[in-house]
C-alpha positions as CSV (number, residue, x, y, z in Angstrom):
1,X,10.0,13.2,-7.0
2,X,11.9,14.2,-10.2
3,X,14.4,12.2,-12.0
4,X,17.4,13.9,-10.2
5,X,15.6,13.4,-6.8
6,X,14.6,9.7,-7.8
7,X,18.3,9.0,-8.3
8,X,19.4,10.2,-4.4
9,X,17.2,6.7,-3.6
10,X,19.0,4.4,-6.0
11,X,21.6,2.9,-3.3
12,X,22.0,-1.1,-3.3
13,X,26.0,-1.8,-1.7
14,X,25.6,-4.8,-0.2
15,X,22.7,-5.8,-2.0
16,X,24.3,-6.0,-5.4
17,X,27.1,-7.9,-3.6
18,X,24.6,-10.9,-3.1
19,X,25.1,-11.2,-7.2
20,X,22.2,-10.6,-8.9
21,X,22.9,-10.2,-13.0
22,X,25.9,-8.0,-14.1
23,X,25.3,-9.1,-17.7
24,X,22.7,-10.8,-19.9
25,X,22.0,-14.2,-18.5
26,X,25.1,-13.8,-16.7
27,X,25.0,-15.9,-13.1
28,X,21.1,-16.5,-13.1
29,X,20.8,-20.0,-11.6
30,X,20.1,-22.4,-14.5
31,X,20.5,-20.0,-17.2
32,X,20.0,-21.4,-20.6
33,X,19.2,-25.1,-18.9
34,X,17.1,-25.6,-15.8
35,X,14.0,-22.8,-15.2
36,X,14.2,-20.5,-12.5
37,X,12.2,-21.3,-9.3
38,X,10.4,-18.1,-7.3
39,X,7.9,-17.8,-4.4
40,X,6.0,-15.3,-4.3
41,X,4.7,-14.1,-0.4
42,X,2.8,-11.0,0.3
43,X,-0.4,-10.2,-0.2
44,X,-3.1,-8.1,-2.9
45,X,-0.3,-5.8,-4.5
46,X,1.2,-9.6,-6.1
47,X,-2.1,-11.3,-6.7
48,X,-4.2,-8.8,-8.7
49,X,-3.7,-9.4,-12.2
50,X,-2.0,-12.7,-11.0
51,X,2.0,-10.6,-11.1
52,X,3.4,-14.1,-11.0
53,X,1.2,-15.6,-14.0
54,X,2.7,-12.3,-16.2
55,X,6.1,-12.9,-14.7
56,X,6.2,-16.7,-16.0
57,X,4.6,-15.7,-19.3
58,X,6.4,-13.0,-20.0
59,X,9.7,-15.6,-19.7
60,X,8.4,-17.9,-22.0
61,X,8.5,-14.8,-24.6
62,X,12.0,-13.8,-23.8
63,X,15.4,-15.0,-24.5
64,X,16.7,-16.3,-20.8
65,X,15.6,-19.1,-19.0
66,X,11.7,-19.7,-17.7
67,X,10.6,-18.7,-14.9
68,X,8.0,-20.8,-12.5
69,X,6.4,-19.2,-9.8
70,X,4.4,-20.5,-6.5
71,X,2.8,-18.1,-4.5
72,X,1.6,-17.9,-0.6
73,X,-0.9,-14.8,-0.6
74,X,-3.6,-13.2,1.9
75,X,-5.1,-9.8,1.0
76,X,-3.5,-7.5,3.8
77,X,-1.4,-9.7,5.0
78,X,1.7,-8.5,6.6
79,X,4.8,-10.3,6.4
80,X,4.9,-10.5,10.5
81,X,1.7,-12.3,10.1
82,X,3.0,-14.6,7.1
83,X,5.5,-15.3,10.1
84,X,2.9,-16.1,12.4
85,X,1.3,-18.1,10.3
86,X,3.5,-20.5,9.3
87,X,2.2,-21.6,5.4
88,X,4.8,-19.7,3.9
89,X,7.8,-21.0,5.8
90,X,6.5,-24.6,5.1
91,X,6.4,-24.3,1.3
92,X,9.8,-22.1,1.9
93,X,11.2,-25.0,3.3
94,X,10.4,-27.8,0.9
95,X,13.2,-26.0,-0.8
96,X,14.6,-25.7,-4.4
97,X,13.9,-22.0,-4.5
98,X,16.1,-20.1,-6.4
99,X,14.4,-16.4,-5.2
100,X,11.9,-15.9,-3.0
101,X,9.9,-12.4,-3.3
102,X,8.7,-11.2,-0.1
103,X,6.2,-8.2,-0.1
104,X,4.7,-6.1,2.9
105,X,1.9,-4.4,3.3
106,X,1.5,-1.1,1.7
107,X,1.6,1.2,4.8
108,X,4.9,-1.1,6.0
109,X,2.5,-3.5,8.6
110,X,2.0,0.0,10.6
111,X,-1.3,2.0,9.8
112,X,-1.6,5.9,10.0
113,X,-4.6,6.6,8.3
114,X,-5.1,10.2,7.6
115,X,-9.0,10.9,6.5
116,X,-9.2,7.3,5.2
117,X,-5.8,7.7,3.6
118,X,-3.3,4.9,5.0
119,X,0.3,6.7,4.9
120,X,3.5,5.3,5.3
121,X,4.8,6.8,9.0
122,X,7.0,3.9,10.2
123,X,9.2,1.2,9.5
124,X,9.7,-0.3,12.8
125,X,7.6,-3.1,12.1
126,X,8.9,-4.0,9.0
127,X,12.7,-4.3,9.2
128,X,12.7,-6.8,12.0
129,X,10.0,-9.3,9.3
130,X,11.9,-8.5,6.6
131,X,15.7,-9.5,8.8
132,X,13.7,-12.6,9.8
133,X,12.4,-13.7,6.1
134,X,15.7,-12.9,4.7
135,X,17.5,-15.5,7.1
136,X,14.8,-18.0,6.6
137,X,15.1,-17.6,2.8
138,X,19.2,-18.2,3.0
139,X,18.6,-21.0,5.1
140,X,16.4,-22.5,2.6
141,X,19.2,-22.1,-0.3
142,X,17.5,-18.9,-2.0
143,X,18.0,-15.8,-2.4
144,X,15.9,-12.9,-0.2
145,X,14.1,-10.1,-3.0
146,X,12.3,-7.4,-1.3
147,X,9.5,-6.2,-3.2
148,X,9.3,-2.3,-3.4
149,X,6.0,-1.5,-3.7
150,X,4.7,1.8,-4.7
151,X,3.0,5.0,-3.4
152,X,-0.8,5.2,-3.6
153,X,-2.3,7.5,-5.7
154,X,-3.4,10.2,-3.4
155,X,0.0,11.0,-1.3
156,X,3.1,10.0,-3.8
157,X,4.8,11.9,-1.4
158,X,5.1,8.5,0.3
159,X,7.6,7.2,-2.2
160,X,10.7,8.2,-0.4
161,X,9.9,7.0,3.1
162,X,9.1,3.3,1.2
163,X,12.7,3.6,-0.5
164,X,13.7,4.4,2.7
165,X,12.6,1.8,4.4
166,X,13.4,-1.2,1.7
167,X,16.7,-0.2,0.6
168,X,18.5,-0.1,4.3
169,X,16.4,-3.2,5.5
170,X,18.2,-4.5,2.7
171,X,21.2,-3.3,3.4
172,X,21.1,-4.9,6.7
173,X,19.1,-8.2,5.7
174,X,21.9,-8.7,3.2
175,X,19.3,-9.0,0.6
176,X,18.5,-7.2,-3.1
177,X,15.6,-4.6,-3.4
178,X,12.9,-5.2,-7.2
179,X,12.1,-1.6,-7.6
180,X,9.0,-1.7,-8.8
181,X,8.3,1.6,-6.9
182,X,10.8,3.5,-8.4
183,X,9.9,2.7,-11.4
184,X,5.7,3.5,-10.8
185,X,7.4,6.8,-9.7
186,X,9.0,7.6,-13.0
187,X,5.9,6.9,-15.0
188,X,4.0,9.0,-12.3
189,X,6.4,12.4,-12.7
190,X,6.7,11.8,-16.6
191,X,3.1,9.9,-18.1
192,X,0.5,11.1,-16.0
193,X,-2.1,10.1,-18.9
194,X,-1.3,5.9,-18.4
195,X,-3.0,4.6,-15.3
196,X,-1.3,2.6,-13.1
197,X,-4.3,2.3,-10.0
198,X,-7.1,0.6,-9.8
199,X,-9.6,2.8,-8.9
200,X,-9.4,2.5,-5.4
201,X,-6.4,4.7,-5.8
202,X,-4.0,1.7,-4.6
203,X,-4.0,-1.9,-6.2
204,X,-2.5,-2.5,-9.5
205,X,-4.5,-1.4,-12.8
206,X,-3.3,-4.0,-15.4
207,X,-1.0,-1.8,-16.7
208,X,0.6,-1.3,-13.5
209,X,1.0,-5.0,-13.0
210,X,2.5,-4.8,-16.5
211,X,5.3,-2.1,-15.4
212,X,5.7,-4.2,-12.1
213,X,6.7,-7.8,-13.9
214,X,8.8,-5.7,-16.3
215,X,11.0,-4.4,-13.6
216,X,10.4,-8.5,-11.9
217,X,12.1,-9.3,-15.6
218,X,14.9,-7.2,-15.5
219,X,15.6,-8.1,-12.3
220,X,15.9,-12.1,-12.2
221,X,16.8,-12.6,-16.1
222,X,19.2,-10.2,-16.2
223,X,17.9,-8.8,-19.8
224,X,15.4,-6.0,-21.0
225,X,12.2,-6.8,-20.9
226,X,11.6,-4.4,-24.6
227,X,10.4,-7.1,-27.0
228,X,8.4,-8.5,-24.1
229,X,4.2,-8.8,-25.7
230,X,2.3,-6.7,-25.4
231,X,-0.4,-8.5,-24.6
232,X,-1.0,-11.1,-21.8
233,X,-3.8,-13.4,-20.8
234,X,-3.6,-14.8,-17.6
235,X,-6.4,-15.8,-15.1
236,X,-6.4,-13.6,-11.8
237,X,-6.7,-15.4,-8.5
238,X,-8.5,-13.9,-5.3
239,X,-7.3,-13.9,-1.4
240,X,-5.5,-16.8,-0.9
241,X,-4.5,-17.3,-4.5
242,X,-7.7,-19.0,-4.7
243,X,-8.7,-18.9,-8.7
244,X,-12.2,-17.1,-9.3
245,X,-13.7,-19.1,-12.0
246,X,-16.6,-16.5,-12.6
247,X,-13.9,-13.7,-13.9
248,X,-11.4,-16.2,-15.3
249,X,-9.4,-13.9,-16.8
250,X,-7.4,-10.5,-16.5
251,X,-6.1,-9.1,-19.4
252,X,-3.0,-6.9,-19.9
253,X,-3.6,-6.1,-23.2
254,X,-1.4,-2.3,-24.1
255,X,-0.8,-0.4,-27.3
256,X,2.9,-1.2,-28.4
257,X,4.0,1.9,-27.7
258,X,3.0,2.0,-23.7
259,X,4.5,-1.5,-23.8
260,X,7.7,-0.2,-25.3
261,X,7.2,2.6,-22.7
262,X,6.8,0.5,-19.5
263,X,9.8,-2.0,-20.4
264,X,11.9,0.6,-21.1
265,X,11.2,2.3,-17.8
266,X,11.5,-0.9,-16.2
267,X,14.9,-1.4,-17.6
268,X,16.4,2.0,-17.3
269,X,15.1,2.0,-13.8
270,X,17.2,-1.5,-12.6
271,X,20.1,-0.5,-14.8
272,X,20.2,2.9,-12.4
273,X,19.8,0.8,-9.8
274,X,22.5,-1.5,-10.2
275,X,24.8,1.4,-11.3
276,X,24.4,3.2,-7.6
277,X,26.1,1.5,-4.6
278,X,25.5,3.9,-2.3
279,X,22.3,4.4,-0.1
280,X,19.4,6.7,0.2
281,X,19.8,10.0,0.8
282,X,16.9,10.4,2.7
283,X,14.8,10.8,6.1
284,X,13.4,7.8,8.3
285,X,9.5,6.8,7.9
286,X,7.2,9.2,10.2
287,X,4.0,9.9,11.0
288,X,2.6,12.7,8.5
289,X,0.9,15.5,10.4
290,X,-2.6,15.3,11.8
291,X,-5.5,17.2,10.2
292,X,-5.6,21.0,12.5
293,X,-9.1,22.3,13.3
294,X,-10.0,25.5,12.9
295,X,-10.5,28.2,16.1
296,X,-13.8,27.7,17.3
297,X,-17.0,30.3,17.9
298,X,-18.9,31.1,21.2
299,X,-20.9,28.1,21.3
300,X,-24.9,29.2,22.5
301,X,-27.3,26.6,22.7
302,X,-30.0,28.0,20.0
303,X,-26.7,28.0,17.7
304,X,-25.9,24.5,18.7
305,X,-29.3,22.7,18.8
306,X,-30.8,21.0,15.7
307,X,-29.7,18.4,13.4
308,X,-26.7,18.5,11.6
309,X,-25.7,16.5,8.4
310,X,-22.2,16.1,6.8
311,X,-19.2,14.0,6.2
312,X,-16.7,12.2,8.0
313,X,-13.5,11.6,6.2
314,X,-12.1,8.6,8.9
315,X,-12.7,5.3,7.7
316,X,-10.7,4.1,5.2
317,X,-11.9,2.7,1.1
318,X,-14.4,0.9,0.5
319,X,-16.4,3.6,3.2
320,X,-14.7,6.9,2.0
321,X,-16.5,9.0,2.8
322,X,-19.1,8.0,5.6
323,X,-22.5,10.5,6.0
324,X,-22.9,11.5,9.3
325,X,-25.8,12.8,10.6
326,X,-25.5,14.4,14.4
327,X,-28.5,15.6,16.2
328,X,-28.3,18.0,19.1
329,X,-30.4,19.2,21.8
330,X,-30.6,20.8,25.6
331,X,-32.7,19.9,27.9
332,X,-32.3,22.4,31.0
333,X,-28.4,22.3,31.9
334,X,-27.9,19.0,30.2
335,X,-27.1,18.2,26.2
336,X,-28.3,15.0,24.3
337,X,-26.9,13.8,21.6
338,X,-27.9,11.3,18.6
339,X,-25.0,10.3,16.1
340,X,-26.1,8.1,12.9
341,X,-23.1,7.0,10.2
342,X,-24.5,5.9,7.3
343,X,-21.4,3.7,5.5
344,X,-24.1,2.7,2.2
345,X,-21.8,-0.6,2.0
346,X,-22.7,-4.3,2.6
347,X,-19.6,-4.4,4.3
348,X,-20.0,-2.5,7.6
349,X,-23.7,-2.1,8.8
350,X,-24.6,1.8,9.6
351,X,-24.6,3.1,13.1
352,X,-26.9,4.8,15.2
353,X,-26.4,5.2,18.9
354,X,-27.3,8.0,21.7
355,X,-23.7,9.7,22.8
356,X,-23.5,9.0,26.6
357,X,-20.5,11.4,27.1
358,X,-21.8,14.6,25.3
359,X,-20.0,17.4,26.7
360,X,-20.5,21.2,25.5
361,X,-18.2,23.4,26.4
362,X,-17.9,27.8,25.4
363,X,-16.1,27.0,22.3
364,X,-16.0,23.1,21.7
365,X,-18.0,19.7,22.0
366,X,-17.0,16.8,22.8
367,X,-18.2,12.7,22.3
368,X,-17.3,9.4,22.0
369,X,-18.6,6.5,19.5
370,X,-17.6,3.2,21.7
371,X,-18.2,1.1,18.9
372,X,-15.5,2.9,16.8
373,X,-13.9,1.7,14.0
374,X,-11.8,-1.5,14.3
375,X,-12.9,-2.3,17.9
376,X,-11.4,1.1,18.9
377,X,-13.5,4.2,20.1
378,X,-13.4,7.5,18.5
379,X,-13.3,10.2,20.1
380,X,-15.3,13.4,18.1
381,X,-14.3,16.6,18.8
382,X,-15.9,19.7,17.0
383,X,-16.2,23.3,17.1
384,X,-18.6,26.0,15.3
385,X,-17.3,27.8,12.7
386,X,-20.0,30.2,11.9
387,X,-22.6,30.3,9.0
388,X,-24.7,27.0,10.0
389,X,-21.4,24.9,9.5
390,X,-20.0,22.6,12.3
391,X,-16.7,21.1,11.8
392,X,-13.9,18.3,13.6
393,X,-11.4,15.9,14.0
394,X,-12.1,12.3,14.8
395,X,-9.7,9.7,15.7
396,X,-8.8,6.6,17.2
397,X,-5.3,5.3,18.5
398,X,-4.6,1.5,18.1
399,X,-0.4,0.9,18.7
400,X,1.1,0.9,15.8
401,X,-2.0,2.2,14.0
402,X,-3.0,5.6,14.1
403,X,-6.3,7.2,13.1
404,X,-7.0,10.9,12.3
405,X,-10.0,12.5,10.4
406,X,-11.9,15.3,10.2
407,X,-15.4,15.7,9.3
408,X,-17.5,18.7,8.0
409,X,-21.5,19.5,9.1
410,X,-24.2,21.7,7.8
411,X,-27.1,22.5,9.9
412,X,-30.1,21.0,8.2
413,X,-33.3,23.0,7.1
């Protein structure tokens, strides 16, 4: 999405009426006397590289007021189950807030994962968390942020359907949208050379935390963040913002002139913001399209028969992809099957299992894995596509969540 495009999102109306900063300092509770108070709920996107712990450094740096920061954090947590849960609302609720940052998951608490890709496809789940947080939070004396988070790496696409999402949940919540997002997004179209992912294509790298507690600055202080350090130590908490004293720290440590880069980005980006009262010009969250399979060959059963080893694109990081390894054979009028997925992590033990349902049909196959992924079965299906090469779609269906892969064999020696 290029600058012009980026600015179609940058509607706040009755967000900015809530009165977030219209000048330097200007209407920040306790500017220039008593710190400002934030809590911090979500999950991994605000506790790698500790956002909060730059946040508060960062203020001690600058010219406004400190900032101090608590946080209530689970990795994958959605802010339905923060609801559920209860912790958050309690510390909510001892009060003397004076913003409270809530964060959703990345894919908006409603999974489509594409081959191992979670997308952004709806925000149905979302809106009604966010309504309910932002009621809880003006109950509690504070004001409601929503934290826009970004796209990940492999479908930036996804951008627009997130602005989409926070800005008219805002709009209806009566609360203000951080858009750190927005502001990934311009650094994505503009410096593709600074990294702003981990390499799992979706958490923070430090510099992305960076850019996120720059926009964090401009939005509660009310000033730039250019002058902010370049440099900042802070020590990283895990799941649970549980401290990991074996890797005590996470540096963000930047050349001066990405610093210089990111703040001003930062800055630009809210002073946009804040200059737009409209809304997004844009289309609803929904569910990308599902991978197509290719036309399938007369399937014969000297063709079919043998073993056939591959990958299947289905589960999502840390198992993308998974080697699969199908082994086929006919015995009179009947097929048997053999499927073994090989995951090579300690986290999910490989499978092998004999496929019950195996059906063959002229041009397509057909099986189910029962154990499937999540508790879910997947359902295979899979055609010939000439030269030794079989080739399908898997996928599993768990409302909200969708699943949808594909996965690609060659017929071993």
């Amino acid at each position: 999405m290029r600058r012009g495009a980026l600015r179609l999102f940058l509607g706040l109306a009755l967000a900015l009426a809530v009165g977030l900063p219209r000048g330097p300092a200007a209407g920040i509770p306790g500017a220039g006397a008593a710190p400002i108070r934030v809590l911090f709920i979500g999950n991994s996107y605000i506790y790698v590289n500790d956002l909060p712990a730059v946040l508060e450094k960062f203020s001690w740096s600058g010219a406004g007021p400190r900032i101090i920061t608590k946080a209530v954090v689970h990795g994958g947590w959605t802010l339905k189950k923060h609801l559920a849960s209860g912790e958050a609302l309690g510390v909510l609720r001892e009060g003397g807030w004076d913003f409270v940052v809530v964060q959703e998951q990345s894919d908006l608490g409603a999974p489509f994962v594409i081959n191992g890709i979670p997308r952004v496809s709806s925000d149905a789940f979302f809106k009604p968390s966010a309504a309910r947080w932002a009621a809880e939070i003006r109950k509690a004396g504070a004001r409601p942020l929503f934290y826009l988070t970004w796209a990940k790496k492999a479908c930036p696409e996804d951008q627009s359907p997130l602005n989409y999402a926070y800005f008219t949940a805002a709009r209806d919540a009566d609360a203000v949208v951080v858009p750190a997002g927005m502001a990934w997004d311009e650094v994505r179209q503009n410096r593709a050379d600074l990294e702003l992912f981990m390499c799992d294509g979706s958490h923070p790298s430090p510099a992305g935390t960076y850019l996120t507690a720059c926009v964090f600055y401009a939005a509660m202080i009310g000033r730039t963040p250019v002058g902010l350090p370049a440099t900042t130590d802070v020590r990283g908490p895990g799941p649970g913002g549980r401290v990991d004293l074996a890797d005590p720290s996470a540096l963000v440590n930047l050349p001066p002139e990405e610093a210089l880069y990111f703040q001003t980005t930062a800055w630009d980006t809210w002073q946009r913001l804040r200059g737009n009262r409209g809304f997004p010009h844009g289309l609803p969250p929904r569910a990308p399209g599902s991978p197509e399979r290719p036309p399938g060959r007369p399937i014969s059963a000297a063709q079919l028969s043998g073993t056939w080893k591959g990958e299947l694109r289905l589960y999502p990081a840390p198992f993308l992809p998974v080697e699969m390894v199908l082994a086929l054979a006919q015995s009179g009028a009947q097929w048997r099957g053999h499927l073994k997925l090989n995951f090579h992590a300690k986290e999910r033990p490989d499978e092998s299992l004999d496929l019950g349902d195996l059906a063959v049909g002229e041009t397509e196959f057909t099986f189910t894995d029962p154990r499937g992924l999540q508790r879910l079965p997947v359902r295979y299906r899979g055609v010939s596509v000439g030269n030794g090469e079989l080739t399908g779609n898997a996928d599993a269906d768990d409302p909200p969540g969708l699943y949808r892969g594909t996965w690609h064999l060659r017929k071993a020696p």
